[in-house]
C-alpha positions in Angstrom: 102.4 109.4 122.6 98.7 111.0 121.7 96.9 109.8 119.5 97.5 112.8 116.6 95.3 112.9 113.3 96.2 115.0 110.2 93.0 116.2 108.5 92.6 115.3 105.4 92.6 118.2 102.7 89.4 119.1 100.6 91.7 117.6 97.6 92.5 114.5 99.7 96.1 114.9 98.7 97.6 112.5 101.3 95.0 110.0 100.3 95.7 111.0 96.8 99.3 110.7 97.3 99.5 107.3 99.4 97.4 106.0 96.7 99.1 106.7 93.8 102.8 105.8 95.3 101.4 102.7 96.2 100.3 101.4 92.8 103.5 102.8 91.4 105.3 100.1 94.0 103.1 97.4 93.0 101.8 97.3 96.3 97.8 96.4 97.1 95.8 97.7 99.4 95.7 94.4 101.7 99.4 94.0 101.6 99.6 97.7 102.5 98.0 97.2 105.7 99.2 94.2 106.6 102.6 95.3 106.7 101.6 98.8 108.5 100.1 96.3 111.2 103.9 94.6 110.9 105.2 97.7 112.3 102.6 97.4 115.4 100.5 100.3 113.7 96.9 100.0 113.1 95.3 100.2 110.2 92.6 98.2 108.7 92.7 97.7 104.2 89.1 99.7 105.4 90.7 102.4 106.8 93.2 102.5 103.9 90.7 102.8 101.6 88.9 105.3 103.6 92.3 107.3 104.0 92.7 107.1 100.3 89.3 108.4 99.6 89.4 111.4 101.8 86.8 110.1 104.1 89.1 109.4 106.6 91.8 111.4 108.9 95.4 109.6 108.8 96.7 109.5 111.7 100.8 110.5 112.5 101.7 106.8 113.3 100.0 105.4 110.1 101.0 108.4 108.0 105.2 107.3 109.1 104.9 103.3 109.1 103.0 104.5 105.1 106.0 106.6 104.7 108.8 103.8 105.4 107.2 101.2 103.8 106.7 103.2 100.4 110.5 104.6 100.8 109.3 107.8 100.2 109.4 111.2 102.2 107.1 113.2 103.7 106.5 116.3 101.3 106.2 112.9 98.7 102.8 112.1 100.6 101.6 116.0 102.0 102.7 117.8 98.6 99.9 118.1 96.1 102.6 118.1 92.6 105.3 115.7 95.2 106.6 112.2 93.5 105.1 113.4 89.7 109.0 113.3 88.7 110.4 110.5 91.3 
């Protein structure tokens, strides 16, 4: 499989998105990585931060092994209103 990229948004929802479901699951950023790396994904807690803040594309692979770890869905991490009432 290609390496794919999603561009991040002039909002940075995605960032937004991954950021905010992760402090609601307690989760830090170093732990976040480490356990995408778990799932033979890479992704440095610099890239994660640079996800977060917009100033970095995600890229499919990161944006699913984030997905599964958080428990959460798709539209949950592309929406810009997804997870306000989960």
């Amino acid at each position: 499989m290609g390496k794919h990229k999603i561009k991040a948004d002039e909002s940075n929802t995605i960032g937004s998105n991954i950021r905010r479901i992760r402090l609601e699951e307690g989760i830090g950023q170093t732990e976040m990585a480490s356990r995408v790396q778990l799932c033979d994904v890479a992704l440095t807690r610099e890239s994660l931060v640079k996800i977060e803040g917009g100033r970095q594309h995600i890229s499919l692979e990161q944006l699913k092994a984030i997905r599964d770890i958080l428990g959460c869905t798709y539209e949950d991490l592309l929406n810009g209103d997804a997870g306000q009432d989960n």
